[in-house]
N, C-alpha and C positions, 0 to 999 in steps of 0.2 A: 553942485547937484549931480554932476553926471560923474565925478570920480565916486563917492560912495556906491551908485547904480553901477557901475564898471567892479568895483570891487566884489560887491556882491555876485556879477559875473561869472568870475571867476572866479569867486569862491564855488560857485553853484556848480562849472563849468567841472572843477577840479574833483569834487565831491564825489565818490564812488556811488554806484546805482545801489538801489537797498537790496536789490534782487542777487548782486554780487558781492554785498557787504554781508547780506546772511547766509550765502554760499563758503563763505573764507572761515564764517566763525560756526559750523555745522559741522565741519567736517565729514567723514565718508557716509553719503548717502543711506539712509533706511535699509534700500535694495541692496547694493552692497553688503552690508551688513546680514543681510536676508540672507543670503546668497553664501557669503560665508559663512553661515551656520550651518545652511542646509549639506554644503561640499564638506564642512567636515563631520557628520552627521553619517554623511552616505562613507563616507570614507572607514571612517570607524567601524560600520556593520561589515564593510565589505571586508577591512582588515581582520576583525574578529572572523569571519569563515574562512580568510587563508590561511588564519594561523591552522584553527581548527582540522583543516584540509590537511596540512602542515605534519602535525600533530600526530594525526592518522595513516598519515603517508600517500594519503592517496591521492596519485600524483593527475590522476586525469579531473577530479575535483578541481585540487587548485591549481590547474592550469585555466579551465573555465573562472574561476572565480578569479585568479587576476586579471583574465582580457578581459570580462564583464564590468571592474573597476575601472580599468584601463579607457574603458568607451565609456562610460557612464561619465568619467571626470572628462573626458575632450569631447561630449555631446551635449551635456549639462552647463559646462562650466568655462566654455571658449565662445566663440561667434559663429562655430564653423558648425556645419549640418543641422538645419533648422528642422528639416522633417523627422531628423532620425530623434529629436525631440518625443513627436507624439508618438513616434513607431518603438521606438525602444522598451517599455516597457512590455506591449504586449508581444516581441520578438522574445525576449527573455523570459519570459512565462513560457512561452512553447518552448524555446528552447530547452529550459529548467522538466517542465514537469511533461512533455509529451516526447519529442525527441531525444533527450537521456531516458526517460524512461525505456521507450521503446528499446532503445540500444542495448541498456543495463538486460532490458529483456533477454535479447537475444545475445548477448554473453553470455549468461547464466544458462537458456538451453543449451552450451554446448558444453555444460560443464558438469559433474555428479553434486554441486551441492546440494547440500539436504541433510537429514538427520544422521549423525555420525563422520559428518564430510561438510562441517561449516567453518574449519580453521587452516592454519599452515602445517606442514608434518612437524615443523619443530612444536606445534601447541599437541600434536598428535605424539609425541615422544613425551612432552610433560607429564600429557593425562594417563598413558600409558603405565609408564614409572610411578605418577601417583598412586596411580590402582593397585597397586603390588607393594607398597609403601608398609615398612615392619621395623619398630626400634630394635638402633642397633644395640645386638645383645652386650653389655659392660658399658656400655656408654654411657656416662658421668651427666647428671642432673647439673645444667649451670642457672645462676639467677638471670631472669632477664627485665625486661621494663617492654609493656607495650608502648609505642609511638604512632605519632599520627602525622602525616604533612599531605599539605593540599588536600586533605580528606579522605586520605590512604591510609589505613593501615600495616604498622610494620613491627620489626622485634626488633630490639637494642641489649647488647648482650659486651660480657668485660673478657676480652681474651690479653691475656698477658700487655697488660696493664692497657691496650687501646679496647675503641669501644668503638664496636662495630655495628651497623643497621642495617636493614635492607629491607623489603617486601617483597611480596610475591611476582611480581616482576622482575626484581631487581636484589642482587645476591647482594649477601654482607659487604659491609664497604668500611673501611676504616674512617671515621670522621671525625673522632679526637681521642684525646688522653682522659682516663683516669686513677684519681690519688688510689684508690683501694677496690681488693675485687669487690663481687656481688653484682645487686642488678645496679646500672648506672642510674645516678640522678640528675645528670644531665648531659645530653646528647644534643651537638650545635645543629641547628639546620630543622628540627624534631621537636615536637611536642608531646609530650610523655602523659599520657592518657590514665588519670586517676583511676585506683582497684575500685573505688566504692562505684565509680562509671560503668565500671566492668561488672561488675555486680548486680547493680542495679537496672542495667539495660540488657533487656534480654536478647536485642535483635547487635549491640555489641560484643552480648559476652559469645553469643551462636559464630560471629564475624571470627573472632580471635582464635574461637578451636578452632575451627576451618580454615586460619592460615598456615599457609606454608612458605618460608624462606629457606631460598637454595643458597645454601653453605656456600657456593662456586658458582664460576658460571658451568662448571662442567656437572649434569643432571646427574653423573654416576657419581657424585661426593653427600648424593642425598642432603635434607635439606630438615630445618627447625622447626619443630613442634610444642606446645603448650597445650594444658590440659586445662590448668586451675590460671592465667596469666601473671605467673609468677616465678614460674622457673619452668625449662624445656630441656626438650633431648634432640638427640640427631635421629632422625630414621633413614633408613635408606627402605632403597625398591630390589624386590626378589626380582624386576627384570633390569636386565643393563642391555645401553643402547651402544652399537657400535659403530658410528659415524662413517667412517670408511666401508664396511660391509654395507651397510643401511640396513641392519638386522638389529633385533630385538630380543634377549634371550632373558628365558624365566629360569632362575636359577633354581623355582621348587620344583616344576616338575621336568623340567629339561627340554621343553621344547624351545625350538628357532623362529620368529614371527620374520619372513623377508618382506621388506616393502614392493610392494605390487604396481601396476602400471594402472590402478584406475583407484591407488589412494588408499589402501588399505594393509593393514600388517596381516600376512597369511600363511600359516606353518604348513609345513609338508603335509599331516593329515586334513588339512584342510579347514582346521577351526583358525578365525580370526580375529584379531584384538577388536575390542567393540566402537574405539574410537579411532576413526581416520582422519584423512584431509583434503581439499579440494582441489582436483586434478582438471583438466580440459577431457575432455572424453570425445571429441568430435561429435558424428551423427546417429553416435549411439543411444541418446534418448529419442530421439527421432523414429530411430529402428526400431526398435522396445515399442511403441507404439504403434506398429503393427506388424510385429511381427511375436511379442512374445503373448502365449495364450493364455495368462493368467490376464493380461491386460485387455487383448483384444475384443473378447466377448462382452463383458461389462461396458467397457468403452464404445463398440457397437450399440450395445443396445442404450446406451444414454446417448449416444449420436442417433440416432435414427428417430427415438424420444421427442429431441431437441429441433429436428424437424418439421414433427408433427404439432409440437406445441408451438412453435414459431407461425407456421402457417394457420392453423386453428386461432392461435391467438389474434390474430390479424382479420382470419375471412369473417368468424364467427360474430365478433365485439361489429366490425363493419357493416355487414348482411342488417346486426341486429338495431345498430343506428340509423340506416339508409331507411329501412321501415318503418322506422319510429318517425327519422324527418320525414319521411311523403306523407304520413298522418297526422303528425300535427305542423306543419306546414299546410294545410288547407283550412282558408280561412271558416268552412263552416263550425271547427270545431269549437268549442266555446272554454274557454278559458284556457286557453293556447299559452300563455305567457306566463301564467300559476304551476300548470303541468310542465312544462319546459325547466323549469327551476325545482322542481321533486326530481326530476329525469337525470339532472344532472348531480346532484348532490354527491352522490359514489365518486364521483371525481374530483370533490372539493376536501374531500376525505382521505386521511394519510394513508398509502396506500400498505405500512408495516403494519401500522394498526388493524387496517383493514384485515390483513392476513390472520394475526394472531387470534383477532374477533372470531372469524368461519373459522379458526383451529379447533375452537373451544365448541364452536355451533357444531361441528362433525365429528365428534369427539364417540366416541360410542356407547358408553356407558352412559353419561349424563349431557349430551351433546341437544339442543334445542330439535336438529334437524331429522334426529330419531324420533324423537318425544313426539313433536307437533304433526309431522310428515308420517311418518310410519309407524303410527301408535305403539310408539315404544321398545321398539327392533332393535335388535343389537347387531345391527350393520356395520362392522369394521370397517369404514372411509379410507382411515389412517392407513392402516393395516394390508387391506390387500391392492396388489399393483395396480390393478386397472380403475377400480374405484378410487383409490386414490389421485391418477390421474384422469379421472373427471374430473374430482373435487376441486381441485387445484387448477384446473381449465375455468371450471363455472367462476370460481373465485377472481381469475383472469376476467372474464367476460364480465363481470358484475362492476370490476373498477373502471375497464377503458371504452364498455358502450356508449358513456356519456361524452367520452373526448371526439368520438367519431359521431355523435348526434349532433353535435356541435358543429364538428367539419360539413358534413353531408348540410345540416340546416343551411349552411354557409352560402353553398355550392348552389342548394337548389331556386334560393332565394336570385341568386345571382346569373341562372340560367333567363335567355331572351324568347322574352312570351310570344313573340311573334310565331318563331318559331314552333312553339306548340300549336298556337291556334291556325298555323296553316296545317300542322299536319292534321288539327283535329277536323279543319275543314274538307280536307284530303280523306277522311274516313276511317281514319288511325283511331283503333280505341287505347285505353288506359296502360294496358299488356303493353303493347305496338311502342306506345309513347314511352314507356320508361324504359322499351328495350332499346328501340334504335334511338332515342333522341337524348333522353333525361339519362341513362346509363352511361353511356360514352362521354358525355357530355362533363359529368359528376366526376369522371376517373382522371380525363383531362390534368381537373383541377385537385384532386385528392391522391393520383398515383406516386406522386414524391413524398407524400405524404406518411402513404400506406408502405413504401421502399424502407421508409427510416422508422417506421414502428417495425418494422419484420426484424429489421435490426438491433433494436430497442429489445424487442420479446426474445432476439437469440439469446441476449445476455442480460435476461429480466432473471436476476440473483435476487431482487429482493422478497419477492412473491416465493419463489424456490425453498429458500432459505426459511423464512419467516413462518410460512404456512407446514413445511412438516420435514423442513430441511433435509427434502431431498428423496426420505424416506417412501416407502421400508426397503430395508437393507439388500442389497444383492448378494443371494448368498455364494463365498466364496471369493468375491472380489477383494482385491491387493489393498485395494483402501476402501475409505468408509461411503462408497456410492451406492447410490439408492436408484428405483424404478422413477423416481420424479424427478432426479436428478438432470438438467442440462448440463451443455457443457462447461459453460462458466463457472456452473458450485459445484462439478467433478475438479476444474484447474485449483479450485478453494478446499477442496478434500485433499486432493493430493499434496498439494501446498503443505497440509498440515498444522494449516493455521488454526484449526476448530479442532486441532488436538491427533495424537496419535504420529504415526512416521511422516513426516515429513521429506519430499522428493522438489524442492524446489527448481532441479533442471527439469526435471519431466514437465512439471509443470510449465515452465514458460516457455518448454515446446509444445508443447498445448496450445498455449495461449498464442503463440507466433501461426498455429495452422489455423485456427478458428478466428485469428485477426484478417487471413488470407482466405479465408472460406467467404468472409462476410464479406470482404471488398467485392471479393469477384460476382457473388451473388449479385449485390447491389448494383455493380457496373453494369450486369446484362441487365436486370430488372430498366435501369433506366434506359438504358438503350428503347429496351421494348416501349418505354413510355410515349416514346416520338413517335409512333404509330398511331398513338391516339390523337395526336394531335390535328391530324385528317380529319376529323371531326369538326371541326372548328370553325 
C-alpha cells in the first residue's frame, strides 16, 4: 500500500504546476505583444516625418523629429523614466505647436518673405528665365512621349539612339537605349502616360503645356516644350543668368538686372525683375513699422482702435452683467431661473454665426435693423467708420454679457452675508453696499478673469472678420485695413492670406510686438489685482 501512495508522490511531486505548464506553452505574453505593436507603430510614423524632413532638407525639422523618436522609444519602451511617461506627450505638443511656432515666428520677422520673396535666388533665376522664354528660332520639332513616375510628370525624348527623361526639376538624363528614332516606347524607371489620358483630362492635358524640362543643368541651354504632347521644341530665355556676376541680362531690350542685397533683380534704371528670393533683412520690418508713413498712419489708427475695442469690450459686456446679476440675484424676483436661461442663450450661440446673422440685420438697404428700428432709413452701419464700429461693439456686447452674468451671478452668490447685514446694520444703503463691499469684493474674484478676456478681445479675429472684415476700407493704406480692423486681422491682411500682397515678415513682426504688448499689459493688470485682495 504505501509503495503505490509513494509513487504517486512523486509522481505529483515531479509534475509542473499548471500555472507554469501554461506559461511555457503561451509563449510571449498578450502585453508583450501589445507593446510590440505599438513601438513599431510609433516608429513608423515617426520614421515617415524624418524621411519627409529628409526630403525637404529641412534640417531643423528632422533634427527635432529624430530626438522626439529617440525619447519616445527610451520612455515608452524601456523601464527607465516613469513620469516622463505622462509628461511626454503634452511636452511635445508645446514643443511641436507653441514653441516652434513662436520661434518659426520670429525667423520669419527678420526676414522679407512674402510675395515675390517666397523661394531660393536659384528658383528666382528659373522663374526669371522662364518669363522671357521664346522658341529657338530653326530649332527642329523632335517626337516625344509624356511620362510619369511617382506622380510627376516629365518628357521622354530619342537623341541619337539614347532616350533621355527628365522633369521640371530634373534635366534630361540618359536612362536607356533605343532601336529606332521618334517618340520612345519605353523608357525604364517611367510610365508613359496614354494621348487619349492627355486628351481627355483636361486638368493633365493644362499640366503637360505648362511643363518645362531643362535640356542641362545649366538654365542658359534652355529647356523642352510641348504644345499638342506629341512632339516639342527647345526654347530658350531672352534673359541669361551670369552666375559669377549674379546678373541677369535681357537680351531684348538690353538691360542688366544685378542682384541686390534684400533679394531682388534690379537694373540701373531702377525697374526690377518681379520675382525674387528670400533674404535675412535684420530689423528692417520692425523699422517699416514705424517709421515708414504709408504704414504708420493706418497702423495707428487700427492700433489705437484695438484699444478701444479691447477695453469697451471688457468694461461694457461686464457693467452690463453685474447689473443684470444684482437684479436677478434678488430673491423677490419671480421666475429668477426661466429669465436666467433666455439671458444667457447669446452665449450658447456660435459666436461666427452670430456675427454673420447682425451682418445681415445692419445691412442698409434690406437690413431688419433699418426696417424695425428706424422705419426704413438707409443708415450705412457697414459703410461708415464710426457706425460701424458701434455696430460691431453692440454685436461684441450682445455675445459676452451672458459669460459675465454668469461670472458676476457666481461671485455675488458666493459673497458673506454677514458682512452685508452688518453694514446694512451700520446704516450703509444699497449705493454704499455695492461700492465699498459687493464691488471690491466681486473684482477680487472676477479680476483674472476680466485680465484674460481683455486679452481674448485684443485678438477677437473672429467677430472682426466675420461681422464686416474689418471694413470699410482705409483709404490709402498699403494693404487691405479697415476702420474695424484690430490688430490681429491687420497681421491677417498683411499676411495676405485673404488675398492680395502678401508681406509675411512684416507680418510676424507684428505679431511678435502685439504678443509683447499683451504679455506686459497683462503682467501689470495682475499685479494690480493683489491690491484687491485687501479686501478680503
Amino acid at each position: 500500500m504505501t509503495a503505490p501512495q509513494s509513487t504517486v508522490a512523486a509522481d505529483e511531486s515531479t509534475a509542473p504546476p499548471p500555472e507554469s505548464h501554461a506559461r511555457r506553452w503561451s509563449g510571449p505574453g498578450w502585453g508583450f505583444l501589445v507593446k510590440l505593436a505599438l513601438m513599431a507603430v510609433v516608429n513608423a510614423v515617426g520614421l515617415l516625418g524624418i524621411i519627409a524632413a529628409f526630403q525637404a532638407q529641412s534640417w531643423l525639422v528632422f533634427g527635432v523629429a529624430v530626438a522626439l523618436l529617440v525619447i519616445a522609444d527610451v520612455v515608452y519602451f524601456t523601464k527607465k523614466a516613469l513620469p516622463l511617461k505622462y509628461l511626454l506627450p503634452g511636452l511635445s505638443f508645446l514643443l511641436i505647436f507653441q514653441v516652434f511656432i513662436f520661434l518659426y515666428t520670429g525667423y520669419i520677422a527678420f526676414t522679407n518673405y512674402g510675395s515675390g520673396h517666397v523661394g531660393s535666388q536659384e528658383q528666382a533665376v528659373e522663374a526669371a528665365l522662364a518669363q522671357g522664354e521664346r522658341r529657338v528660332e530653326g530649332a527642329p520639332t523632335v517626337p516625344l512621349a509624356v511620362v510619369e513616375r511617382g506622380g510627376e510628370l516629365g518628357f521622354a525624348v530619342v537623341i541619337d539612339g539614347e532616350v533621355l527623361a527628365g522633369t521640371a526639376d530634373e534635366p534630361l538624363t540618359a536612362v536607356g537605349t533605343a532601336p529606332a528614332a521618334g517618340a520612345p516606347t519605353d523608357v525604364p524607371g517611367w510610365s508613359i502616360v496614354p494621348r487619349n489620358t492627355i486628351i481627355s483630362d483636361k486638368e493633365t492635358q493644362a499640366a503637360v503645356v505648362d511643363l518645362r524640362v531643362p535640356v542641362s543643368d545649366d538654365p542658359n541651354e534652355g529647356s523642352i516644350r510641348t504644345r499638342d504632347g506629341s512632339s516639342g521644341a527647345v526654347y530658350l530665355s531672352t534673359m541669361t543668368w551670369d552666375a559669377d556676376a549674379q546678373t541677369i541680362t535681357d537680351s531684348a531690350t538690353g538691360l542688366v538686372y544685378q542682384a541686390s542685397a534684400d533679394g531682388r533683380f534690379i537694373a540701373d534704371d531702377g525697374t526690377a525683375l518681379p520675382t525674387g528670393w528670400m533674404v535675412h533683412v535684420g530689423f528692417d520690418n520692425f523699422v517699416k513699422l514705424f517709421t515708414n508713413p504709408s504704414i504708420v498712419e493706418p497702423l495707428g489708427l487700427v492700433t489705437g482702435w484695438t484699444f478701444v475695442w479691447a477695453i469697451l469690450s471688457v468694461a461694457v459686456p461686464f457693467a452690463l452683467g453685474l447689473v443684470m446679476a444684482l437684479i436677478y440675484n434678488d430673491p423677490r424676483v419671480r421666475g429668477r431661473k426661466i429669465l436666467r436661461t433666455l439671458f444667457i442663450l447669446p452665449y450658447a450661440f456660435p459666436a461666427f454665426m452670430s456675427a454673420l446673422l447682425f451682418r445681415g440685420m445692419f445691412n442698409a438697404e434690406f437690413g431688419v435693423i433699418n426696417e424695425l428700428f428706424f422705419g426704413g432709413s438707409n443708415i450705412d452701419w457697414l459703410g461708415d467708420p464710426w457706425l460701424a464700429r458701434g455696430a460691431v461693439l453692440f454685436v461684441n456686447v450682445w455675445l459676452t454679457y451672458p459669460y459675465y452674468f454668469l461670472v458676476c451671478t457666481g461671485a455675488l452668490q458666493a459673497l458673506p452675508q454677514d458682512a452685508l447685514e452688518a453694514a446694512s446694520i451700520d446704516g450703509a444703503g444699497r449705493f454704499r453696499q455695492l461700492r465699498s463691499i459687493v464691488l471690491p469684493l466681486v473684482l477680487v474674484s472676477t479680476a483674472p478673469l476680466l485680465i484674460s478676456s481683455f486679452a481674448f478681445s485684443f485678438n477677437n479675429f473672429t467677430i472682426i472678420y466675420m461681422f464686416n472684415n474689418g471694413g470699410p476700407a482705409i483709404p490709402g493704406a498699403p494693404y487691405a485695413l479697415g476702420y474695424t480692423d484690430i490688430l490681429i486681422s491687420a497681421i491677417y491682411d498683411i499676411s495676405g492670406v485673404s488675398g492680395g500682397k502678401a508681406d509675411y515678415g512684416l507680418a510676424s513682426a507684428l505679431s511678435i510686438l502685439v504678443f509683447i504688448l499683451v504679455g506686459l499689459i497683462s503682467a501689470l493688470a495682475f499685479r494690480q489685482t493683489k491690491k484687491l485682495e485687501e479686501y478680503q
